[in-house]
N, CA, C and O atoms as a Tripos MOL2 file, in Angstrom:
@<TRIPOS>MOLECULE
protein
  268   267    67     0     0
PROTEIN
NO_CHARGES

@<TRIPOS>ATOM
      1 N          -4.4590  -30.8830  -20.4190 N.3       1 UNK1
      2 CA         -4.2130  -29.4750  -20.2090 C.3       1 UNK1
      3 C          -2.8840  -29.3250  -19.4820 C.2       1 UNK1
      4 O          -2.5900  -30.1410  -18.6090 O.2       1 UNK1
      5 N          -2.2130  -28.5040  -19.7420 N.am      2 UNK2
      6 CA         -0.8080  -28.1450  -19.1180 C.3       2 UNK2
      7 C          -0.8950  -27.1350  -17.6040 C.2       2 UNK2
      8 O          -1.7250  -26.2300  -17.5320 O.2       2 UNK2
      9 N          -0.3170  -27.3150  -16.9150 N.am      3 UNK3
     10 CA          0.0700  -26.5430  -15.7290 C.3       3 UNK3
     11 C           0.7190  -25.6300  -16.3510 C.2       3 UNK3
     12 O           0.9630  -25.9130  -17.5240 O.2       3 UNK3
     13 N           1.1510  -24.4620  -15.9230 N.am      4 UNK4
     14 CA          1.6530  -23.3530  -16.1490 C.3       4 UNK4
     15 C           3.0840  -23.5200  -15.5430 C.2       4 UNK4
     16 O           4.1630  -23.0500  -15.9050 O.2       4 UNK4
     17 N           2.7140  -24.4200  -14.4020 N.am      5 UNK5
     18 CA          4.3370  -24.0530  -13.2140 C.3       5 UNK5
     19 C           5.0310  -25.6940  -14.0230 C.2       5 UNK5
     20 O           6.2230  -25.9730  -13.8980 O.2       5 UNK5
     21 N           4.1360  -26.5310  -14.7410 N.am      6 UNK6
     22 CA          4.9680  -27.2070  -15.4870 C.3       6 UNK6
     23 C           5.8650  -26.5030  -16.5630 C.2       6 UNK6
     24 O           7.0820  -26.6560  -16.4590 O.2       6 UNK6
     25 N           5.2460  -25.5680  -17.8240 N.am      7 UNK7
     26 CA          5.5850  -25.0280  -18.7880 C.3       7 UNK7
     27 C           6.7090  -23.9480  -18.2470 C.2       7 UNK7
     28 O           7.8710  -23.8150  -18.6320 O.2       7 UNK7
     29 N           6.0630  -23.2930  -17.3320 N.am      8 UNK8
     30 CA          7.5310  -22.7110  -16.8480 C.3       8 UNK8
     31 C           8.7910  -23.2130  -16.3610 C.2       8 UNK8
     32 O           9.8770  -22.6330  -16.3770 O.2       8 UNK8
     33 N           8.4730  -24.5380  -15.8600 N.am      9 UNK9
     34 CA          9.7790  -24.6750  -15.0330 C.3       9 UNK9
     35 C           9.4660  -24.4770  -13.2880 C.2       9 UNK9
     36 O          10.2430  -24.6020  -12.3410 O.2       9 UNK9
     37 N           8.4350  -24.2260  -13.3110 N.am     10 UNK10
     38 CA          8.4520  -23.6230  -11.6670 C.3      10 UNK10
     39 C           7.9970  -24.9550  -10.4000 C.2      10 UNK10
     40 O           6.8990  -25.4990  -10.5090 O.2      10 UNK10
     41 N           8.7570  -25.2720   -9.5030 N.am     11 UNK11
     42 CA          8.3460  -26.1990   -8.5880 C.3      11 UNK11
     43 C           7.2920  -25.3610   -7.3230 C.2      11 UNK11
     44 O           7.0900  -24.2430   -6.8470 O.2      11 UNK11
     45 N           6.9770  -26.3440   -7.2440 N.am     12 UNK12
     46 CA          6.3370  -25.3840   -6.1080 C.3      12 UNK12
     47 C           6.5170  -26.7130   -4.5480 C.2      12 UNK12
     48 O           6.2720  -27.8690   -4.2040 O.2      12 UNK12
     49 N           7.0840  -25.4950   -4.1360 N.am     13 UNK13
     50 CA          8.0040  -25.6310   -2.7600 C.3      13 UNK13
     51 C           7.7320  -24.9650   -1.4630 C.2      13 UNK13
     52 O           8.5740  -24.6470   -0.6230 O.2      13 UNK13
     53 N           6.3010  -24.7760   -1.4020 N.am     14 UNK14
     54 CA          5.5790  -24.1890   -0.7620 C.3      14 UNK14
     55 C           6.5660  -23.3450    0.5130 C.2      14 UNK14
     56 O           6.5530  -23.7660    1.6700 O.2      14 UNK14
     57 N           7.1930  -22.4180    0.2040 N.am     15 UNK15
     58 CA          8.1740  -21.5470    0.4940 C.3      15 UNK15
     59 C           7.7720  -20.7630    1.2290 C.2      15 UNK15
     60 O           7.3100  -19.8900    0.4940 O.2      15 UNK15
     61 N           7.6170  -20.4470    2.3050 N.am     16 UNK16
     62 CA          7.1330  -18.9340    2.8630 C.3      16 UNK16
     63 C           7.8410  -17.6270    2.4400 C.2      16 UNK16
     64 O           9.0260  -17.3310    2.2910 O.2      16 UNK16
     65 N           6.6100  -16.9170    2.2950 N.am     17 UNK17
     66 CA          7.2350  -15.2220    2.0640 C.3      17 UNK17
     67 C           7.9250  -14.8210    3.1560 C.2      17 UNK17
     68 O           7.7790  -15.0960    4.3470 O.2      17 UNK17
     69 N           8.8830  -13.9690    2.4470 N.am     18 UNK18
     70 CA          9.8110  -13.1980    3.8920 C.3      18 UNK18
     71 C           8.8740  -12.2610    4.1830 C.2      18 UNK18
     72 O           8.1270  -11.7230    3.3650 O.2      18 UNK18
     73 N           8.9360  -11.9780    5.9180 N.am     19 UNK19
     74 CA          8.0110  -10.1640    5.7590 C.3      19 UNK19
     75 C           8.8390   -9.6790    6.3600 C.2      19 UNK19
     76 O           9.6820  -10.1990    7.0920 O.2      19 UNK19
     77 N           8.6590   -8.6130    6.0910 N.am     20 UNK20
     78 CA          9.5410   -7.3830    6.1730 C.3      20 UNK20
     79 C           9.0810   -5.8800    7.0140 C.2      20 UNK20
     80 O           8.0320   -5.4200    6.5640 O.2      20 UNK20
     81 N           9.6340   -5.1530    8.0270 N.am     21 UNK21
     82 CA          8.8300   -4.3820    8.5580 C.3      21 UNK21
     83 C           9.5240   -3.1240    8.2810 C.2      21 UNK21
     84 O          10.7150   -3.1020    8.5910 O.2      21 UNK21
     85 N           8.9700   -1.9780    7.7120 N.am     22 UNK22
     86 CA          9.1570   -0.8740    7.3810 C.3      22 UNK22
     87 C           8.0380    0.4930    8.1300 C.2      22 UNK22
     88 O           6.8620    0.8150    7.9620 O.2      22 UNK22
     89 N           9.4920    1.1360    9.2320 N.am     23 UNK23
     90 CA          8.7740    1.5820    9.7640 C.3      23 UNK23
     91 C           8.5340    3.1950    8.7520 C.2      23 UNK23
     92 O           9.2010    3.2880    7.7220 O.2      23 UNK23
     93 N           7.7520    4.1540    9.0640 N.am     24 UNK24
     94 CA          7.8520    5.3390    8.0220 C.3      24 UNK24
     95 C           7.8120    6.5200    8.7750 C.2      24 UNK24
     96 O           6.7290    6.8030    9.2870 O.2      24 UNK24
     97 N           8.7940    7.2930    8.9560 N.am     25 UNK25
     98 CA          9.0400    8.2330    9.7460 C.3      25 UNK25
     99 C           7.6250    9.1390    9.5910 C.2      25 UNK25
    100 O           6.9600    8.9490    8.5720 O.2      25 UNK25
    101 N           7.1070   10.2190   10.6870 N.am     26 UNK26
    102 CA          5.8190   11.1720   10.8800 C.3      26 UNK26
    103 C           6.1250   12.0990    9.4920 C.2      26 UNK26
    104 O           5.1940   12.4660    8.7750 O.2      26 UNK26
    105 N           7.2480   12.3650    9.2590 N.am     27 UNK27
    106 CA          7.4280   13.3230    8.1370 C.3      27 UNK27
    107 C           7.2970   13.2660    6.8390 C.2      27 UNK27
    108 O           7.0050   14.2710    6.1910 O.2      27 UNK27
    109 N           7.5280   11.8950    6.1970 N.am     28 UNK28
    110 CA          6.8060   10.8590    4.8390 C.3      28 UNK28
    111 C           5.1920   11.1000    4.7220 C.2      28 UNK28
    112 O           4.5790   11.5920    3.7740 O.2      28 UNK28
    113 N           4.7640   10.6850    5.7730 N.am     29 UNK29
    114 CA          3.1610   10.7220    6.0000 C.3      29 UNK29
    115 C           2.7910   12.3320    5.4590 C.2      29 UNK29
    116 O           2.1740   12.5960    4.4270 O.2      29 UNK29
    117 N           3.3230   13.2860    6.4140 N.am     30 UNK30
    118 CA          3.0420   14.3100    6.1840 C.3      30 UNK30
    119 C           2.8410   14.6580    4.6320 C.2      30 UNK30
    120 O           1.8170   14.9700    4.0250 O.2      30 UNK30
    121 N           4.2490   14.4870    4.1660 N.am     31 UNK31
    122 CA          4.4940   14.8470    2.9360 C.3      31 UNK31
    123 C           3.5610   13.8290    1.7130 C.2      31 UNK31
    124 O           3.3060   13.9670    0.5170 O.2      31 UNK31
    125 N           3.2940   12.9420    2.6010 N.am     32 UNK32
    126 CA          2.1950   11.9710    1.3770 C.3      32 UNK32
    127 C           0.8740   12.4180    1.3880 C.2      32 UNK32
    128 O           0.1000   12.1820    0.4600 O.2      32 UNK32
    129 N           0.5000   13.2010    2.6260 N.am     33 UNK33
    130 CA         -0.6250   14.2190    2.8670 C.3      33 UNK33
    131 C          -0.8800   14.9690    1.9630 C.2      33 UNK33
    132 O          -1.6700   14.8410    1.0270 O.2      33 UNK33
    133 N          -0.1390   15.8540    2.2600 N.am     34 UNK34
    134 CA          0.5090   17.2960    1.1360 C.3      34 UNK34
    135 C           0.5140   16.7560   -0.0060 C.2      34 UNK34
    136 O          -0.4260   17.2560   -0.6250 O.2      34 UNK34
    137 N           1.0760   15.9700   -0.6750 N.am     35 UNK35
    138 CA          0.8510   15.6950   -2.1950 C.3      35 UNK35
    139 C          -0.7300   15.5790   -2.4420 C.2      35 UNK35
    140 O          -1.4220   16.4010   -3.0430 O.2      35 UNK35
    141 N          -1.1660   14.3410   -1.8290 N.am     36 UNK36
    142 CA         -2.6070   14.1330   -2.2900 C.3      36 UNK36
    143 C          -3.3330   15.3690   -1.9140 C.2      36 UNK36
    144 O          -4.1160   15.5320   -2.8500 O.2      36 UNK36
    145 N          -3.4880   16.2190   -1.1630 N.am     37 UNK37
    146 CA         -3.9380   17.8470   -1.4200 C.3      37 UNK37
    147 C          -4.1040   18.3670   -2.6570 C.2      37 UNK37
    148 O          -5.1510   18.5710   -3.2700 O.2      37 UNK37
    149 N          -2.5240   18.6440   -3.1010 N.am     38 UNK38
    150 CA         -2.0350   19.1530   -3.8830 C.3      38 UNK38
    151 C          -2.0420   18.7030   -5.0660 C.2      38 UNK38
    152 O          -1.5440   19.2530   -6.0490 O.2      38 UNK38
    153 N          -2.8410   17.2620   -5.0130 N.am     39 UNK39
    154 CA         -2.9030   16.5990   -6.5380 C.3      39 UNK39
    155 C          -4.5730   16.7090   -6.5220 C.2      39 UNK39
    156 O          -5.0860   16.7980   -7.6380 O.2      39 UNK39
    157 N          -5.4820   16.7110   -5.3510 N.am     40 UNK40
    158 CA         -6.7630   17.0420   -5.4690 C.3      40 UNK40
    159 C          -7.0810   18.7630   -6.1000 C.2      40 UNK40
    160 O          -8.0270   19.0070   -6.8490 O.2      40 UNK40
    161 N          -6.0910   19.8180   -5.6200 N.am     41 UNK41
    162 CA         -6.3770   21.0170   -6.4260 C.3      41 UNK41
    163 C          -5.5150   21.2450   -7.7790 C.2      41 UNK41
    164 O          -5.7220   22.0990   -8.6410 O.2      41 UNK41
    165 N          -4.8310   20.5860   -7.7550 N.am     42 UNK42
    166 CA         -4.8300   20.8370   -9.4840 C.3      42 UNK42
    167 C          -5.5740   19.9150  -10.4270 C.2      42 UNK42
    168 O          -5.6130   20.3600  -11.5730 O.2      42 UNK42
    169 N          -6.2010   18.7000  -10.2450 N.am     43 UNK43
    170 CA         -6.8930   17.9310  -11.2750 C.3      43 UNK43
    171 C          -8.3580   17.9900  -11.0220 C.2      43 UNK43
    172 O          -9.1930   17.4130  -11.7180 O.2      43 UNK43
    173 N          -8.6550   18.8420   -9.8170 N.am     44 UNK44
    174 CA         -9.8170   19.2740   -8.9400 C.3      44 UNK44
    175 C         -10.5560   18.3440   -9.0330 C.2      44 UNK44
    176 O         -11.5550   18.2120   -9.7400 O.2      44 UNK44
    177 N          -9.7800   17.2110   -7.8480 N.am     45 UNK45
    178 CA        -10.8580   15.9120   -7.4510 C.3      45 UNK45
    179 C         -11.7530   16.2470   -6.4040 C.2      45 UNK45
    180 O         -11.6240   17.2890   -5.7620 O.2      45 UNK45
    181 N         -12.7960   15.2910   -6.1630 N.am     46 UNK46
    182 CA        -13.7540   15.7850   -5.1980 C.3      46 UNK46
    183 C         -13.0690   16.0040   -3.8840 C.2      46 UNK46
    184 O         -12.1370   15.2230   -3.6900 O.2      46 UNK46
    185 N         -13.2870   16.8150   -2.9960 N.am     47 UNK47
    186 CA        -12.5170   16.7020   -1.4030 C.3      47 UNK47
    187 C         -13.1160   15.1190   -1.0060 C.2      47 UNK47
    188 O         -12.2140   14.2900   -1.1300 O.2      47 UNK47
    189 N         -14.5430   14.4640   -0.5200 N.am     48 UNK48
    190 CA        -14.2420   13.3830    0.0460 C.3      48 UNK48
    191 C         -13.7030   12.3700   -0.4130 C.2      48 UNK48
    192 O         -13.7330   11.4210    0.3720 O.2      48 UNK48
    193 N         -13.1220   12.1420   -1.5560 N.am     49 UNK49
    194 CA        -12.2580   11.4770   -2.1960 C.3      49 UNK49
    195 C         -10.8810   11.1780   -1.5600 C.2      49 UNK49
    196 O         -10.5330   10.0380   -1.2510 O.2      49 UNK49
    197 N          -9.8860   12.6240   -1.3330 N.am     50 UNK50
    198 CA         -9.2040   12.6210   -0.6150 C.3      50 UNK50
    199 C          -9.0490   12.8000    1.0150 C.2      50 UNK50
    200 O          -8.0010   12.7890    1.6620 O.2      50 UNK50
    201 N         -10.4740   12.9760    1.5180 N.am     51 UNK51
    202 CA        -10.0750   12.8740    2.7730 C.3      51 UNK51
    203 C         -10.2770   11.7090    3.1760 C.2      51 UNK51
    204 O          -9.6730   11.5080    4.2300 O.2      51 UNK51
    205 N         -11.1320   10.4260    2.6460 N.am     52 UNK52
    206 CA        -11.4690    9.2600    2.6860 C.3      52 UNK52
    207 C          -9.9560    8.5090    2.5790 C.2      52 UNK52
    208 O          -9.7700    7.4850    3.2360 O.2      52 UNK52
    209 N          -8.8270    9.0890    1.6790 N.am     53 UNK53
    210 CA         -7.8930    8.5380    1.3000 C.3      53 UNK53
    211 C          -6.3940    8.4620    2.9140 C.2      53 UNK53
    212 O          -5.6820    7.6040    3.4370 O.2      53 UNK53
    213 N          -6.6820   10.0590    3.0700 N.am     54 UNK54
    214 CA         -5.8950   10.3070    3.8560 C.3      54 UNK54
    215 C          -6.4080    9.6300    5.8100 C.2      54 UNK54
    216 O          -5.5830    9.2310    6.6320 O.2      54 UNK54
    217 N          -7.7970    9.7060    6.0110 N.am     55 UNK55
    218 CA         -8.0040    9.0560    7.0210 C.3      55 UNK55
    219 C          -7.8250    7.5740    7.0290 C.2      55 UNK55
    220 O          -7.5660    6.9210    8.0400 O.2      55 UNK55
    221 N          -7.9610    7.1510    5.9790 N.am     56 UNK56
    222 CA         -7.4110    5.8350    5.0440 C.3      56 UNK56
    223 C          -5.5220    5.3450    5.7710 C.2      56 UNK56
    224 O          -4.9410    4.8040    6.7120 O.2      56 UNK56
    225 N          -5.3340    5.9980    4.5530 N.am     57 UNK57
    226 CA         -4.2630    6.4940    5.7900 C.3      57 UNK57
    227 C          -3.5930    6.1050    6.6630 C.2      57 UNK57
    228 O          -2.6940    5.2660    6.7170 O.2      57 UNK57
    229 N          -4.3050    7.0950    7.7630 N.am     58 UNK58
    230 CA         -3.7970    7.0980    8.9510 C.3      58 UNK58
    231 C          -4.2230    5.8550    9.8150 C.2      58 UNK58
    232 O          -3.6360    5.1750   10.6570 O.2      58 UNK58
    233 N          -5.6080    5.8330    9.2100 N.am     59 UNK59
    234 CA         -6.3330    4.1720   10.2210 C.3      59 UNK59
    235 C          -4.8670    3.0030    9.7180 C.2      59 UNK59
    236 O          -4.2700    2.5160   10.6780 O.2      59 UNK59
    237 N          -4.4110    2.6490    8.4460 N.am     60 UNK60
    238 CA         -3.6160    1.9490    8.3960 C.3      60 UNK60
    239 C          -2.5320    1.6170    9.0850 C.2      60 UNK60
    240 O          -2.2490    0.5010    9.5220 O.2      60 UNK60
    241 N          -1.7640    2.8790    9.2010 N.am     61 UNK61
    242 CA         -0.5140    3.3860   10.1130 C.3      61 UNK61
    243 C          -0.7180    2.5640   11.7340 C.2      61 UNK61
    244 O           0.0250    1.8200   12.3750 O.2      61 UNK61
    245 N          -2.0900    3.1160   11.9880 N.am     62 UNK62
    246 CA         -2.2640    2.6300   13.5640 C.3      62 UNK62
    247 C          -2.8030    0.8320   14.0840 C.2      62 UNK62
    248 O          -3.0090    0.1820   15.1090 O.2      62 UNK62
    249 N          -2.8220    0.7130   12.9630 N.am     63 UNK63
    250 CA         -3.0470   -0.9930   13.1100 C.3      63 UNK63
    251 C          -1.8290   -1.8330   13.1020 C.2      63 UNK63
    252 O          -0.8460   -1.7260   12.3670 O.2      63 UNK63
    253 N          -2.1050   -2.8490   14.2220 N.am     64 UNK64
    254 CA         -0.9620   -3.5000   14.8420 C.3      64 UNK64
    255 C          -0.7260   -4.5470   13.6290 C.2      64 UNK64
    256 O          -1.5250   -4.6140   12.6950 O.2      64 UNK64
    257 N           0.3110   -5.2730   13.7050 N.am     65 UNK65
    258 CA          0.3330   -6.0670   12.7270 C.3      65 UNK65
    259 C           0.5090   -7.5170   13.1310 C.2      65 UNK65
    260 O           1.1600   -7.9960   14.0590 O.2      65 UNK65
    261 N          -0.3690   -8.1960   12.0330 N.am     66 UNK66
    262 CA         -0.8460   -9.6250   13.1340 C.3      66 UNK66
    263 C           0.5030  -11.1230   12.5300 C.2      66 UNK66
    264 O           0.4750  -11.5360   11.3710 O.2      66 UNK66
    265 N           0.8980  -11.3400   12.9420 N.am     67 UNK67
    266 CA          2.1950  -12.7780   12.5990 C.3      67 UNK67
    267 C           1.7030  -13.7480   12.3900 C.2      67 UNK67
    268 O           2.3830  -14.7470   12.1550 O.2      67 UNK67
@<TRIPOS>BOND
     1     1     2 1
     2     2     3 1
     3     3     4 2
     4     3     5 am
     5     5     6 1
     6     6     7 1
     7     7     8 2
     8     7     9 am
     9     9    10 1
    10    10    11 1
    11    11    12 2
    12    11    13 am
    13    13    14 1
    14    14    15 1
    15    15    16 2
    16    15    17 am
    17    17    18 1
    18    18    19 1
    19    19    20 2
    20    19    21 am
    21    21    22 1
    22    22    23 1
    23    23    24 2
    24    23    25 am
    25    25    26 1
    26    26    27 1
    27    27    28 2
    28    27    29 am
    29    29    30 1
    30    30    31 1
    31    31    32 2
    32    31    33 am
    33    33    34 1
    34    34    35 1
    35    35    36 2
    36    35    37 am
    37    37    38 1
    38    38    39 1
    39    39    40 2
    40    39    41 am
    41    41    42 1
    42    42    43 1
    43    43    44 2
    44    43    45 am
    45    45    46 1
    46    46    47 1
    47    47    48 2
    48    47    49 am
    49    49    50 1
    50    50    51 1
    51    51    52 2
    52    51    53 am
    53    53    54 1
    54    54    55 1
    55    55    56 2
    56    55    57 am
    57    57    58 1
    58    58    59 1
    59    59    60 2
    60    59    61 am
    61    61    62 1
    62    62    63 1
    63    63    64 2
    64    63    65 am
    65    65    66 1
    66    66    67 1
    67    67    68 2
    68    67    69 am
    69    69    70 1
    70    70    71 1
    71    71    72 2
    72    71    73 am
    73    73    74 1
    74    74    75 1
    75    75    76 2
    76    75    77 am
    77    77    78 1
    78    78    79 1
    79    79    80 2
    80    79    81 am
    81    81    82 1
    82    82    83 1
    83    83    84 2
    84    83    85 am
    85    85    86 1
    86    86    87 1
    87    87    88 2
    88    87    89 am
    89    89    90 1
    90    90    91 1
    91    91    92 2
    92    91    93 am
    93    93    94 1
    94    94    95 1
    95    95    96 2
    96    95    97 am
    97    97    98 1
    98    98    99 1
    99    99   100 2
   100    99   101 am
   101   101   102 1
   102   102   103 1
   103   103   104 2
   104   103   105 am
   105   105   106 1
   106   106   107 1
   107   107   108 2
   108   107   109 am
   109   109   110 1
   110   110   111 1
   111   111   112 2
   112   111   113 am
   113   113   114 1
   114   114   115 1
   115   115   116 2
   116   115   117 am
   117   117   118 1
   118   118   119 1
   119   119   120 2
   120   119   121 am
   121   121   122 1
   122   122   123 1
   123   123   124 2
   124   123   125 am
   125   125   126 1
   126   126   127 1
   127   127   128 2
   128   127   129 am
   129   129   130 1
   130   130   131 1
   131   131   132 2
   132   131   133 am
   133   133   134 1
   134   134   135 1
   135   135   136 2
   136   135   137 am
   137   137   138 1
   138   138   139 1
   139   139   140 2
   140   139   141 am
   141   141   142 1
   142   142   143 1
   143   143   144 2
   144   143   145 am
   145   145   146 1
   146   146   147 1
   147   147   148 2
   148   147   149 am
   149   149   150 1
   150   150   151 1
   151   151   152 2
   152   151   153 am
   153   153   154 1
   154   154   155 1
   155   155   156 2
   156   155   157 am
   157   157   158 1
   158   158   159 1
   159   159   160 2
   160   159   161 am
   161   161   162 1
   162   162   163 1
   163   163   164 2
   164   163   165 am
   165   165   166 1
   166   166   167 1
   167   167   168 2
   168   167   169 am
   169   169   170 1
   170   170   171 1
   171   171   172 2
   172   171   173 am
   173   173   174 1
   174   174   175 1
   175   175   176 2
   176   175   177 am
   177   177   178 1
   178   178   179 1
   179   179   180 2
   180   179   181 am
   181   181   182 1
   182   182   183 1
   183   183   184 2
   184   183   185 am
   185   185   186 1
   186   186   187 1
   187   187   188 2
   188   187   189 am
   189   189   190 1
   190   190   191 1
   191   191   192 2
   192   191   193 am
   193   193   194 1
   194   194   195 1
   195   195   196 2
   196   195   197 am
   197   197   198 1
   198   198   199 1
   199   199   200 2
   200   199   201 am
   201   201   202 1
   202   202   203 1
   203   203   204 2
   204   203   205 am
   205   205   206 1
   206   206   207 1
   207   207   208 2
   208   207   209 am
   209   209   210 1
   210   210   211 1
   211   211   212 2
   212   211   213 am
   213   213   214 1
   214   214   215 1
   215   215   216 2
   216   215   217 am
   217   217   218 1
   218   218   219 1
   219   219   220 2
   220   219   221 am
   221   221   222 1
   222   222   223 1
   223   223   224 2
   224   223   225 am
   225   225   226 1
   226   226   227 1
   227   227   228 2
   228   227   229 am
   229   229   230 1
   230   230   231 1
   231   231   232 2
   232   231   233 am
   233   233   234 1
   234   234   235 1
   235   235   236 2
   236   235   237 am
   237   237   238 1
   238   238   239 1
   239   239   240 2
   240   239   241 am
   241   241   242 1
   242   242   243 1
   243   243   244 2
   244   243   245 am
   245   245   246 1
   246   246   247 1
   247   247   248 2
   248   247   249 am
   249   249   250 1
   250   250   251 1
   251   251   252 2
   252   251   253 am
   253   253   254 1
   254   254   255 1
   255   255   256 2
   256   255   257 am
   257   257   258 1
   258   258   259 1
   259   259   260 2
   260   259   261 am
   261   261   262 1
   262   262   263 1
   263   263   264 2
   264   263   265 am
   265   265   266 1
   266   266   267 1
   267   267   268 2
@<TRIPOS>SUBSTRUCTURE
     1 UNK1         2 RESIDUE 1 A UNK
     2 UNK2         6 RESIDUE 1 A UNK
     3 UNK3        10 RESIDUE 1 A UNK
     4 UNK4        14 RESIDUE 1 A UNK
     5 UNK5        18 RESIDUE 1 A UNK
     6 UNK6        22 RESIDUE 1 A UNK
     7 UNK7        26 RESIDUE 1 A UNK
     8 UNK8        30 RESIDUE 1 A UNK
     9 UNK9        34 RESIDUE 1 A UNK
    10 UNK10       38 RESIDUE 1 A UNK
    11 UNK11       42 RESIDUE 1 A UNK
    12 UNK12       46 RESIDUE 1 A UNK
    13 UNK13       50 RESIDUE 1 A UNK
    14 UNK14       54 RESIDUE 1 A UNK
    15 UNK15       58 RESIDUE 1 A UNK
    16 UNK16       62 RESIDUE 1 A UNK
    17 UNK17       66 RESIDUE 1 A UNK
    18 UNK18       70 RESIDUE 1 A UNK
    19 UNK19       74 RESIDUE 1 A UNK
    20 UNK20       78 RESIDUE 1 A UNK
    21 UNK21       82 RESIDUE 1 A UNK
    22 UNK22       86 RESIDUE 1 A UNK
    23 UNK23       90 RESIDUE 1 A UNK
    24 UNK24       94 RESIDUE 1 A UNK
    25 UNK25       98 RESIDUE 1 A UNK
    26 UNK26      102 RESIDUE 1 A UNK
    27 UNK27      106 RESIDUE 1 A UNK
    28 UNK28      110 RESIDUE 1 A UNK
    29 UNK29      114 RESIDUE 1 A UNK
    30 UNK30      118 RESIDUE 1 A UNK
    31 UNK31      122 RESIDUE 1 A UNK
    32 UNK32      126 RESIDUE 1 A UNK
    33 UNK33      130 RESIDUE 1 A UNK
    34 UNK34      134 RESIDUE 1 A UNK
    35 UNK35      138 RESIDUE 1 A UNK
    36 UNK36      142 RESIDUE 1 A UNK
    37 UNK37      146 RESIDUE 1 A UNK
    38 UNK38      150 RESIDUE 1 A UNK
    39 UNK39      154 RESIDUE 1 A UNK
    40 UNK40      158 RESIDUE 1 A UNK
    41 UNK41      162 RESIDUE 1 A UNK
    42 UNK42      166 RESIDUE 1 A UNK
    43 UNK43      170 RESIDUE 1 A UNK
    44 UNK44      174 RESIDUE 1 A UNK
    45 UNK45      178 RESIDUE 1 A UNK
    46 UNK46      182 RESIDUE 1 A UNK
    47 UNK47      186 RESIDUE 1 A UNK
    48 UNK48      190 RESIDUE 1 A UNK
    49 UNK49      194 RESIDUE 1 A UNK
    50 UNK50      198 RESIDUE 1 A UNK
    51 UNK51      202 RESIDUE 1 A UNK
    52 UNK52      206 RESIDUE 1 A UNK
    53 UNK53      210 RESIDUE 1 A UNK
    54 UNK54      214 RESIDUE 1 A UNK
    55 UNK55      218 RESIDUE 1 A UNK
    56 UNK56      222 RESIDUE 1 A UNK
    57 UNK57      226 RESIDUE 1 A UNK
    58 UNK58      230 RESIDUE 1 A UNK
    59 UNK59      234 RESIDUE 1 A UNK
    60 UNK60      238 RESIDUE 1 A UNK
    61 UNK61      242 RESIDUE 1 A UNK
    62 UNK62      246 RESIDUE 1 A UNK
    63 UNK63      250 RESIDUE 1 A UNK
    64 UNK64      254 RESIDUE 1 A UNK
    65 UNK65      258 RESIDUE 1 A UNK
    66 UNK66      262 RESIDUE 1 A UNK
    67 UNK67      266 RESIDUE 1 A UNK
């Protein structure tokens, strides 16, 4: 059977990922709020759908990030 990272060409060089920290200004959020609203009343999704999404969210935002 063939390896894949043979057939490709690919070594594996056990490389670490870069990470990268992107902070997101209060006003993005907002506006990512406002859309998902605004995409729940025009395709008239259920409300706990989107509020599950948006407290979603915000719990994300406030979690520290572990190295």
């Amino acid at each position: 059977m063939f390896s894949l990272y043979r057939v490709l060409g690919i070594k594996n060089n056990n490389v670490k990922p870069k990470v990268f920290r992107v902070e997101e200004p209060d006003e993005i959020t907002d506006e990512i709020e406002k859309s998902l609203w605004e995409i729940k009343d025009s395709l008239d999704l259920p409300t706990d759908e989107v509020e599950m999404a948006v407290v979603s969210r915000r719990l994300a935002l406030k979690k520290p990030t572990h190295d």
